[in-house]
ROPA-717353 format. One record per residue (C-alpha): residue number from 1; residue in one letter; z, x, y negated. Coordinates in steps of 0.05 Angstrom, whole numbers, plus 32768, in hexadecimal, padded with zeros to 4 digits. Layout:
<rs>
+-------+--------+------+------+-------+
! votor ! lumtor !   up ! east ! north !
+-------+--------+------+------+-------+
!   NUM !      A !    Z !    X !     Y !
...
+-------+--------+------+------+-------+
</rs>
This chain:
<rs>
+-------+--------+------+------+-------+
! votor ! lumtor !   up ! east ! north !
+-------+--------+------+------+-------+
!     1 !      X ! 8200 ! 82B2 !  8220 !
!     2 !      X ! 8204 ! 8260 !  8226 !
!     3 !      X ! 8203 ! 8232 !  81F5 !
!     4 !      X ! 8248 ! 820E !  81EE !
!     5 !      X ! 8240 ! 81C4 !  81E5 !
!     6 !      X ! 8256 ! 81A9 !  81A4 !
!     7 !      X ! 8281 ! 816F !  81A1 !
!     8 !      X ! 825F ! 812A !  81AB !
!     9 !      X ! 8247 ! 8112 !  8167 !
!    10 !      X ! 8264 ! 80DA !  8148 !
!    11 !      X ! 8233 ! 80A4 !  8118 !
!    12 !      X ! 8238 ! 80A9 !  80D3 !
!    13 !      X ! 8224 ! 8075 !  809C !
!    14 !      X ! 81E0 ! 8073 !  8089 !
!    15 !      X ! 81DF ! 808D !  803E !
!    16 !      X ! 81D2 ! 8051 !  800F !
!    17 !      X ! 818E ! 8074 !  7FF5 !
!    18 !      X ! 816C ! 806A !  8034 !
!    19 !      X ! 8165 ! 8017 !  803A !
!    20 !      X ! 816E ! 8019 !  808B !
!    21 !      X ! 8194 ! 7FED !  80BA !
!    22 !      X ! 81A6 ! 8027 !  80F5 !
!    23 !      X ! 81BF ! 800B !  8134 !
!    24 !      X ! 8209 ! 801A !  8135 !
!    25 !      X ! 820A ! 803F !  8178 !
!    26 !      X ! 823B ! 8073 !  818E !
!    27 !      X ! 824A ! 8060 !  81DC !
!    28 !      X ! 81FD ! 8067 !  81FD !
!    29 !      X ! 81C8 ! 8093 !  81E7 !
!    30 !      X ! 8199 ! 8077 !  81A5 !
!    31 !      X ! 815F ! 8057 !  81D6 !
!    32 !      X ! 811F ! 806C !  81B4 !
!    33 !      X ! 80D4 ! 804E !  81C8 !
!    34 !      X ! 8095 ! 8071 !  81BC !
!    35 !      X ! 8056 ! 8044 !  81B7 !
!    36 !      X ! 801B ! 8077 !  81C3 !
!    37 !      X ! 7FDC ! 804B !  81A5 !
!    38 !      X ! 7F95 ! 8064 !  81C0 !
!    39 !      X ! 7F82 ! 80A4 !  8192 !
!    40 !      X ! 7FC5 ! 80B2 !  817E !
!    41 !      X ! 7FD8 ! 80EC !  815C !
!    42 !      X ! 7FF5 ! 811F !  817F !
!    43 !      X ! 801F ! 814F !  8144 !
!    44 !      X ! 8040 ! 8112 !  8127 !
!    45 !      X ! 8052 ! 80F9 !  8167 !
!    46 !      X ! 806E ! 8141 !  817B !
!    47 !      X ! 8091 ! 814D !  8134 !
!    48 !      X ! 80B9 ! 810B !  8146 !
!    49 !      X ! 80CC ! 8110 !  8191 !
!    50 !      X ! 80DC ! 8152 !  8194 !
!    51 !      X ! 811B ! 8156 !  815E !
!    52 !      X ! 8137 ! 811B !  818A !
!    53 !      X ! 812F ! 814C !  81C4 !
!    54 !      X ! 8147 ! 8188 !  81A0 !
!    55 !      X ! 817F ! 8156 !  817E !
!    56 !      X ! 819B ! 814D !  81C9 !
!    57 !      X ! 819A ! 8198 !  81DC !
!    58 !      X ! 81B4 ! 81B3 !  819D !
!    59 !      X ! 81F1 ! 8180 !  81AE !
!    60 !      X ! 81FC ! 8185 !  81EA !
!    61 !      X ! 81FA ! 813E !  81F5 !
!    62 !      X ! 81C6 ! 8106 !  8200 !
!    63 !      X ! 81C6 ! 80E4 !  81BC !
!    64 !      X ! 817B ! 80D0 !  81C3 !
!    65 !      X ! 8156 ! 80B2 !  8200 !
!    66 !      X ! 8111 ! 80A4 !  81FA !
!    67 !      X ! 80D2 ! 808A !  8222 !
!    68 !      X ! 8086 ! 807D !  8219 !
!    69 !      X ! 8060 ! 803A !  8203 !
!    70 !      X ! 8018 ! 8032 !  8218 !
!    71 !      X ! 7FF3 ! 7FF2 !  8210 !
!    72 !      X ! 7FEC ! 7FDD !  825B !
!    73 !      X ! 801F ! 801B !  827C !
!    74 !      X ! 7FE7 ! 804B !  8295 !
!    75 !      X ! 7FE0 ! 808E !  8267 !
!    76 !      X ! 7FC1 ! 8097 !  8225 !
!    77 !      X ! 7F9D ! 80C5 !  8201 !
!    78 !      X ! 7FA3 ! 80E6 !  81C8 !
!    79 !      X ! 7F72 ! 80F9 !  8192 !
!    80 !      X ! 7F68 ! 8144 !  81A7 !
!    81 !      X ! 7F5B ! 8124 !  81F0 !
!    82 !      X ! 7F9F ! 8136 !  8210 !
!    83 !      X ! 7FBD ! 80F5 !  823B !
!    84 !      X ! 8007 ! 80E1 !  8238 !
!    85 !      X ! 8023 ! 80B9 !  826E !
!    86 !      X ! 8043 ! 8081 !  8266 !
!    87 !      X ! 8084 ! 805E !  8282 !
!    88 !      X ! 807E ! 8012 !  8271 !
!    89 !      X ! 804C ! 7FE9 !  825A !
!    90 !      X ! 8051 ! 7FAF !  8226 !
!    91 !      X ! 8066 ! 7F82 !  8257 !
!    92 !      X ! 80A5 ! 7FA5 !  8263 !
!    93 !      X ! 80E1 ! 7FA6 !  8239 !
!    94 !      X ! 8108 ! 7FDE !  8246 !
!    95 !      X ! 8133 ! 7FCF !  8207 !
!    96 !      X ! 8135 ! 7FFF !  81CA !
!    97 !      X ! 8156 ! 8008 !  818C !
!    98 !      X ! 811E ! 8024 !  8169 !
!    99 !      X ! 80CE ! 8027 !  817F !
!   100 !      X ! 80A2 ! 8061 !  8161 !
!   101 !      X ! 8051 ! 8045 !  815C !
!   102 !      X ! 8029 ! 8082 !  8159 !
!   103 !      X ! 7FE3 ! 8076 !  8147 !
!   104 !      X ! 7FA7 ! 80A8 !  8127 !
!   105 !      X ! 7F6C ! 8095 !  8102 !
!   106 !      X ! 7F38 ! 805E !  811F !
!   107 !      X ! 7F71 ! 802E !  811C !
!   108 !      X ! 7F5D ! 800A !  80E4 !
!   109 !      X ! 7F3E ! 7FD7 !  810D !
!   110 !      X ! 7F72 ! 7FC8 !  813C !
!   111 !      X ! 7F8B ! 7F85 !  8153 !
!   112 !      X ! 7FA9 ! 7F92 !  8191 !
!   113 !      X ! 7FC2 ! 7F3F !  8196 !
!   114 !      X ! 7FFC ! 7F57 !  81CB !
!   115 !      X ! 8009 ! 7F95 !  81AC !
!   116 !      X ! 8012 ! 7F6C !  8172 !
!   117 !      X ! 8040 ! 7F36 !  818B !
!   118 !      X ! 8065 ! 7F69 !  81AF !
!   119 !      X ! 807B ! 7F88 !  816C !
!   120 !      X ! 8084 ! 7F47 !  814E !
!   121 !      X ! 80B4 ! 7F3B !  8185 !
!   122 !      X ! 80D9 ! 7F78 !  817B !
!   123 !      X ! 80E3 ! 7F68 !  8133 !
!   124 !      X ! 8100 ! 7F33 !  8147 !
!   125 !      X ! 8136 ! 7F4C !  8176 !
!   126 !      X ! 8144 ! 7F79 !  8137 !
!   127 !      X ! 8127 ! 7FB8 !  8158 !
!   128 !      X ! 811B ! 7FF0 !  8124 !
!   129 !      X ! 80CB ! 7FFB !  811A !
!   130 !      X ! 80B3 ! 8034 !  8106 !
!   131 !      X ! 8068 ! 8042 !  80F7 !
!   132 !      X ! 805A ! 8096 !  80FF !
!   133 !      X ! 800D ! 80B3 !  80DD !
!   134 !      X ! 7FD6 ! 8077 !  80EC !
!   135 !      X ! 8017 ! 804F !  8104 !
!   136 !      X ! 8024 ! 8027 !  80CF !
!   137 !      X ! 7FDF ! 8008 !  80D5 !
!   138 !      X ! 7FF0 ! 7FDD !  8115 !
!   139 !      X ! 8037 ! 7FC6 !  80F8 !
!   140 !      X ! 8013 ! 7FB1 !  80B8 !
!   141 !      X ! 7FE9 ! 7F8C !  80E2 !
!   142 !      X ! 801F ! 7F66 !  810B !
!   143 !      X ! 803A ! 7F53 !  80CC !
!   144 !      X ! 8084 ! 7F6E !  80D7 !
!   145 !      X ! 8072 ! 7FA3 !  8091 !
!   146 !      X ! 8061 ! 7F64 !  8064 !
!   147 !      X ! 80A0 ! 7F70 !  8031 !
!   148 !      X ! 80B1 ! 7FB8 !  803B !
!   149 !      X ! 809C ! 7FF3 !  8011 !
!   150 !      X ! 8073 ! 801D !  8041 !
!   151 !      X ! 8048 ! 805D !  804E !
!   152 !      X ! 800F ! 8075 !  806F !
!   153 !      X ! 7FE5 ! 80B9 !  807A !
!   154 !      X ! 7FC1 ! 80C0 !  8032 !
!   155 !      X ! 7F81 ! 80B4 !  8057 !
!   156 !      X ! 7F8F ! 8075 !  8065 !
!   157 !      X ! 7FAE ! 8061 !  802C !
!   158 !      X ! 7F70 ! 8039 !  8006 !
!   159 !      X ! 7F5E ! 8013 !  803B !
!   160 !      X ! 7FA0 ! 8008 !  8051 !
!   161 !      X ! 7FB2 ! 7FEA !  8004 !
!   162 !      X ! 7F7D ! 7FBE !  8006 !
!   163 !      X ! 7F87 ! 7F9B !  804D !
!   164 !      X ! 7FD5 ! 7F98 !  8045 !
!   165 !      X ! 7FE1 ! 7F79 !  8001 !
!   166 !      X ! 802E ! 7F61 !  801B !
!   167 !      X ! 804A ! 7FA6 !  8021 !
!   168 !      X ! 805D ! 7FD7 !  7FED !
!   169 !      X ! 802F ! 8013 !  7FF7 !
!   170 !      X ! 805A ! 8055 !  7FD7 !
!   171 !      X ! 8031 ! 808E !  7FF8 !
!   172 !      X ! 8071 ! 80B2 !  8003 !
!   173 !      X ! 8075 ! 80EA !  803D !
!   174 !      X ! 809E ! 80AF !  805C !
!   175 !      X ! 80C5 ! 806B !  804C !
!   176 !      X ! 8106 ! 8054 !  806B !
!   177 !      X ! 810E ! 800A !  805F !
!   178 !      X ! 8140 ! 7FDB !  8078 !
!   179 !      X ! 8124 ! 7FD8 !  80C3 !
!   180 !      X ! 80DE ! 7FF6 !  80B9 !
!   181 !      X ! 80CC ! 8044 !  80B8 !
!   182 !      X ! 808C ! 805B !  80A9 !
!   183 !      X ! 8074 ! 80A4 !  80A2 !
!   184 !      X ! 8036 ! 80BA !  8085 !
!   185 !      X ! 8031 ! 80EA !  80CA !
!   186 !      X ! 801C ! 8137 !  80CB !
!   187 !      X ! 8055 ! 8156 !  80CC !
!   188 !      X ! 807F ! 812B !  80A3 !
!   189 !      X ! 80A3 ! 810D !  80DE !
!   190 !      X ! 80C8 ! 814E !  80DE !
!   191 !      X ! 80E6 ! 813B !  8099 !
!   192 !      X ! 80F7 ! 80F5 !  80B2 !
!   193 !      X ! 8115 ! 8108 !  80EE !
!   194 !      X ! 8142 ! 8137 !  80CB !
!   195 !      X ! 815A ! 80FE !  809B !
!   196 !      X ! 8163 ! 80CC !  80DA !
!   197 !      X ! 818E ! 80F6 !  80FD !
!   198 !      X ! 81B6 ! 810D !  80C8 !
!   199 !      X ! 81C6 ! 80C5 !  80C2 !
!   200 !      X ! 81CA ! 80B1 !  8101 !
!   201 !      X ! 81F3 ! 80F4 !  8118 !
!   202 !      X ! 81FF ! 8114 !  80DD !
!   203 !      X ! 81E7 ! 8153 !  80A8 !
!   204 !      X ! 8201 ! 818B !  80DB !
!   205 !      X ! 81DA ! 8172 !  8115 !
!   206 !      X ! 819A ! 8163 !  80F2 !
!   207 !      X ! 81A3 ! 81A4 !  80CE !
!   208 !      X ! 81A1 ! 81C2 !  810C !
!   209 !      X ! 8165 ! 81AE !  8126 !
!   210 !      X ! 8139 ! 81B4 !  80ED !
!   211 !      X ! 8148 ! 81FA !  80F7 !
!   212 !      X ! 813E ! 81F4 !  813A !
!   213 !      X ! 80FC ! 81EA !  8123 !
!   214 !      X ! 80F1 ! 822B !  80E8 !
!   215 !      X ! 80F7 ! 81EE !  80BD !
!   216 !      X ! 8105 ! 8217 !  8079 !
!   217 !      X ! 8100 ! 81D4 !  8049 !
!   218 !      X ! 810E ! 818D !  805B !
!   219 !      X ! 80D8 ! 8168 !  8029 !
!   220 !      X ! 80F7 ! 812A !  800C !
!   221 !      X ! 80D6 ! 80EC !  8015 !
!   222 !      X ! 80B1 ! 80E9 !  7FD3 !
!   223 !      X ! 8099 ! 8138 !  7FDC !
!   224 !      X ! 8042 ! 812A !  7FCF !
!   225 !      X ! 8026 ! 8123 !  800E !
!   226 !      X ! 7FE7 ! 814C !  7FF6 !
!   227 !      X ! 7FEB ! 8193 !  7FE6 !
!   228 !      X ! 7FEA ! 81A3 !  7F9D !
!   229 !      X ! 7FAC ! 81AC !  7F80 !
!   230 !      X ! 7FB6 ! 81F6 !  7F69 !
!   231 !      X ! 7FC1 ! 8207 !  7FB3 !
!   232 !      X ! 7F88 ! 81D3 !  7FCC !
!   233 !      X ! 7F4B ! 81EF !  7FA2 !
!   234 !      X ! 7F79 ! 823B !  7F9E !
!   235 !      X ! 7F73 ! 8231 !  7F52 !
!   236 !      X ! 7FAB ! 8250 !  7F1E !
!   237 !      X ! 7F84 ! 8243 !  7EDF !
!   238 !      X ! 7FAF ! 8202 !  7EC2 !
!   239 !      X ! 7F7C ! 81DF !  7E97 !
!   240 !      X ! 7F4A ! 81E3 !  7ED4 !
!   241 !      X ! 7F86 ! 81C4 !  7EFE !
!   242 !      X ! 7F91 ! 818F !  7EC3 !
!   243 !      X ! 7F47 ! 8176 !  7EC6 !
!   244 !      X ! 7F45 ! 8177 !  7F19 !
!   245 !      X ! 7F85 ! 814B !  7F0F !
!   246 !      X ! 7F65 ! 8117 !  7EE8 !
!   247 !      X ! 7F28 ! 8116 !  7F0F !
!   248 !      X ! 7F49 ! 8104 !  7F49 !
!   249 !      X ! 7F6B ! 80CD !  7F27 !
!   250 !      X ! 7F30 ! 80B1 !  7F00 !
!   251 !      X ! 7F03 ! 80A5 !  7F40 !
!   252 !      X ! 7EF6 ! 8057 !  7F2D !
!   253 !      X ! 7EE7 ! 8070 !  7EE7 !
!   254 !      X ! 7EC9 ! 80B2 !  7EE5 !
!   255 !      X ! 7ECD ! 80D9 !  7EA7 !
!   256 !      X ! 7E95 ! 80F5 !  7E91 !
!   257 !      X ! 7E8C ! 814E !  7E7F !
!   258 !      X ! 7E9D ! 8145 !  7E34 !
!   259 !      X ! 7EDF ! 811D !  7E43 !
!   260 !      X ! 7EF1 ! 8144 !  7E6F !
!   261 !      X ! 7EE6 ! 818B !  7E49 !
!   262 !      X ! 7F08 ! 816D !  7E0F !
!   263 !      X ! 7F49 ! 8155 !  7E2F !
!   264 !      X ! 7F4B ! 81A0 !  7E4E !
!   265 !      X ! 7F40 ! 81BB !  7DFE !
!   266 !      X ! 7F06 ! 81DF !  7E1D !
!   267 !      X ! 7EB8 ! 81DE !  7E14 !
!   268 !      X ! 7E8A ! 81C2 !  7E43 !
!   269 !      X ! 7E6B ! 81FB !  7E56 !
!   270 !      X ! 7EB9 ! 821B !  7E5E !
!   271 !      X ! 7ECA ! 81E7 !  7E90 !
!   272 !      X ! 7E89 ! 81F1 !  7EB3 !
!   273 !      X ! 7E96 ! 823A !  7EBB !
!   274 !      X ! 7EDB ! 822B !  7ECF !
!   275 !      X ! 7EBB ! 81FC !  7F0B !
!   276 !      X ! 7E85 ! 8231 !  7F24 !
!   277 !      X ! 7EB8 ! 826B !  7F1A !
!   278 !      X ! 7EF6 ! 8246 !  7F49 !
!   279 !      X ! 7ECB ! 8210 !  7F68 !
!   280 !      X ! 7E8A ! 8231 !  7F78 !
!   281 !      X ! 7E65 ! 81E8 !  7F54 !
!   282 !      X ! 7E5A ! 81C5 !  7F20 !
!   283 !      X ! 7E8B ! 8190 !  7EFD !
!   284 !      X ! 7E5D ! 8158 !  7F15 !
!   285 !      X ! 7E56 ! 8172 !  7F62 !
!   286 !      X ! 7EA4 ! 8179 !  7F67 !
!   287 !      X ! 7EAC ! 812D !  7F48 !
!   288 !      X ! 7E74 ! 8112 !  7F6E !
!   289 !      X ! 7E95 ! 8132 !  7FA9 !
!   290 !      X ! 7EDA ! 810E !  7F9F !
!   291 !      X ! 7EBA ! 80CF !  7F97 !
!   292 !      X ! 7E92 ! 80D2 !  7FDB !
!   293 !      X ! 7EC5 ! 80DE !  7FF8 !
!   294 !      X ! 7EF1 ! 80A8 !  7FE0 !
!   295 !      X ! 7EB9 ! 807A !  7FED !
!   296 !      X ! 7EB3 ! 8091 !  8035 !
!   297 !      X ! 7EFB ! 8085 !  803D !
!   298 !      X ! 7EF5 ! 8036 !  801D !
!   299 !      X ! 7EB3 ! 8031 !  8052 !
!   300 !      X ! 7EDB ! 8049 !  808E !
!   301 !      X ! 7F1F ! 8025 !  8080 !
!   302 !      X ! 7F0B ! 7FE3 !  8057 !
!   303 !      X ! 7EE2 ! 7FA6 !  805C !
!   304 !      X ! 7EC9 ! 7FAD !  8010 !
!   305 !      X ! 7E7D ! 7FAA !  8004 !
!   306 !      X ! 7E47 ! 7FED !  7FFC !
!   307 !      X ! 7E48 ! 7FC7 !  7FB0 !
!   308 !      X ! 7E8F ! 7FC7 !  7FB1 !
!   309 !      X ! 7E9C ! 800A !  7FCB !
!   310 !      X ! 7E68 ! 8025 !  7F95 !
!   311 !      X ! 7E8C ! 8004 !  7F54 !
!   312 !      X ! 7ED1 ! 8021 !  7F70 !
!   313 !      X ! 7EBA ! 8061 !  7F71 !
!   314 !      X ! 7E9A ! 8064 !  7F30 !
!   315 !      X ! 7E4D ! 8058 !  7F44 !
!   316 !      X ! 7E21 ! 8031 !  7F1A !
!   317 !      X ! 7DFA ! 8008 !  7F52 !
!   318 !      X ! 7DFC ! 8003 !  7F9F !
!   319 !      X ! 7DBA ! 8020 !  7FA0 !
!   320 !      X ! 7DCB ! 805E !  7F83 !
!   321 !      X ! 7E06 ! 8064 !  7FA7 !
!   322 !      X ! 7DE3 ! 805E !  7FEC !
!   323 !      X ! 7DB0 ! 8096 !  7FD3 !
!   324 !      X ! 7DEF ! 80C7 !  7FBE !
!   325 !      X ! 7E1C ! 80B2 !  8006 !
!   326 !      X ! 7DE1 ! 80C5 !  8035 !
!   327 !      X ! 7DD3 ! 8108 !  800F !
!   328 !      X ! 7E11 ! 811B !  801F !
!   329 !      X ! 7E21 ! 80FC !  805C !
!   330 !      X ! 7DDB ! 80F8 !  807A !
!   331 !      X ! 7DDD ! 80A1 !  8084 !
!   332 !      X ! 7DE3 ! 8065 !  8059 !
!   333 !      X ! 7E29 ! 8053 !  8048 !
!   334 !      X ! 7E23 ! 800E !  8076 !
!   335 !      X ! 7E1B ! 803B !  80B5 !
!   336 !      X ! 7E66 ! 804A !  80A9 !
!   337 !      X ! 7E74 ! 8006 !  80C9 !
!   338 !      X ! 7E55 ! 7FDC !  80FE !
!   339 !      X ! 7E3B ! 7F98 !  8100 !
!   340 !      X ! 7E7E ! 7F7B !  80FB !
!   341 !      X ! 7E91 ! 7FA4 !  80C6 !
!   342 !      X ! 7EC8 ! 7FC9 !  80EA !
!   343 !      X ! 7EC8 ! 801A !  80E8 !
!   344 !      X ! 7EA1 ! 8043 !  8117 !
!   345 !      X ! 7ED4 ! 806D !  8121 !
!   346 !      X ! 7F02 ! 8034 !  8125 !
!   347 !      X ! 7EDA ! 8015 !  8171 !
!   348 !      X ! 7EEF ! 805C !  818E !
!   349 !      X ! 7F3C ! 8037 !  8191 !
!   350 !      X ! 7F26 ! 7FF4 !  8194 !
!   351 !      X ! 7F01 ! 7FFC !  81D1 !
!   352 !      X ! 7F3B ! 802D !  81F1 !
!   353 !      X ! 7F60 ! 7FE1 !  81E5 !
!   354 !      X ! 7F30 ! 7FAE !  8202 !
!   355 !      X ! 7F34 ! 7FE9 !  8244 !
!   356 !      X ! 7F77 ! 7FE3 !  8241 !
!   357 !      X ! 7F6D ! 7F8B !  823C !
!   358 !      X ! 7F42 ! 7F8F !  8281 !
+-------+--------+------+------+-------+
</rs>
């Protein structure tokens, strides 16, 4: 049996809460642009063009029209390899109401200088800019973010902190601000999609397609972006959760055992049984752990020093730093970044860009 169409949607206002200028558009389909930077990820991408597609077919109308950014028109690849064509480059303006950038990681480095000015210039023309996963990275770095609260992919988010000191970094799943979106990517673009076209089109519609979708719960935009610990580490036992908690707060600042078993009311040797017995290791693996990490993430993402690195993540010298990072990663902490200081993993987009310049 066919689908009847339902009535053509009419606008409704955007709800005070969310802090966004939405084009007022009710005669022409909402014009939506897609700039696909080298790398980009693919499931954020999907999770937002695919509830304006659904959107249109659950209506029975074209409310959403859409194409595909590259930086000089031919296609781009993705992260897992697969290659998106494209239908302008940045010399065309095909004129949108709102551009999508869609990055992944290695973007920390980038500085595109047309890719840049052609946001710039969109800003300008009052075009709504949305940054989706590593997206926010490129318009932080054209500048058009400097006032705005934003968010970013919690991966990002230390290095991101430090290199954009004129934007208000919330962590959220997403932010809606005046004329800038930004969404911390996975799947969260399903979440902000679902709160765009309610306001755009309304509850019913949007309704709709999140369960298009087997969209059970529509996170709002403050839901943690992490899972909680308890399911992260599958851990019930609550003081256990309470000491993991503050461990991953106190990574500048480690505490040491005896702080640690004491806030928790428990004995030393308690809490160490509690690590082996959920954990599989020690109290002093699991924080050393955390704080590689974190320190691989400042290395990858920032332009601080190995010294630097090493007193924000609670280490004593540089020297004993390096020795702990290449244990567990198997090379020096400096290897992390080349010559000029830039991310390795960073050159894998760069390079996709200076292609792109030739």
């Amino acid at each position: 049996m066919s689908r009847e169409p339902r009535p053509k949607p009419t606008a409704v206002p955007s709800p005070p809460s969310l802090r966004v200028r939405l084009p007022d558009i009710t005669d022409r389909p909402i014009r939506a642009g897609f700039l696909l930077m080298p790398g980009f990820a693919l499931l954020p991408y999907s999770s937002t063009v695919e509830p304006l597609r659904a959107a249109n077919q659950l209506s029975g109308v074209t409310i959403f029209s859409w194409k595909h950014v590259s930086l000089d028109g031919r296609p781009v690849r993705a992260s897992n390899g697969i290659a998106m064509v494209a239908d302008h480059g940045l010399d065309e303006q095909p004129g949108f109401d709102i551009v999508f950038v869609c990055a992944g990681t290695g973007i920390e480095g980038f500085d595109h200088g047309p890719t840049l000015s052609w946001l710039r210039a969109l800003a300008r023309q009052g075009v709504l800019l949305a940054g989706i996963s590593g997206g926010p990275y490129v318009l932080a770095s054209a500048g058009v973010l400097d006032g705005y609260r934003a968010t970013i992919h919690w991966d990002h988010m230390p290095g991101f902190a430090e290199r954009f000191p004129k934007l208000a970094l919330t962590g959220r799943l997403y932010e809606i601000d005046r004329d800038r979106i930004t969404c911390s990517g996975g799947v969260a673009p399903l979440d902000l999609m679902h709160t765009l076209i309610a306001a755009w089109r309304g509850q019913e519609l949007a309704t709709a397609v999140s369960e298009w979708f087997i969209q059970s719960e529509v996170r709002e935009p403050d839901r943690s972006q992490r899972m909680a610990l308890q399911q992260r580490f599958r851990v019930s036992h609550p003081k256990l959760l309470d000491v993991l908690a503050q461990m991953e707060q106190r990574i500048e600042e480690p505490l040491d055992r005896d702080t640690l078993a004491q806030r928790a009311g428990l004995s030393v040797r308690q809490l160490e049984r509690l690590f082996r017995g959920y954990l599989g290791r020690t109290i002093g693996a699991h924080y050393l752990e955390l704080r590689l990490l974190r320190a691989r993430t400042l290395m990858q993402q920032t332009t601080l020093s190995v010294l630097e690195v090493a007193v924000a993540t609670g280490f004593v010298s540089a020297t004993h730093f390096s020795r702990c990072y290449a244990k567990r990663f198997g090379h020096a902490p400096r290897h992390e970044r080349r010559t000029d200081g830039v991310s390795d993993r960073s050159h894998v987009v760069i390079r996709q860009v200076h292609v792109a310049k030739g």
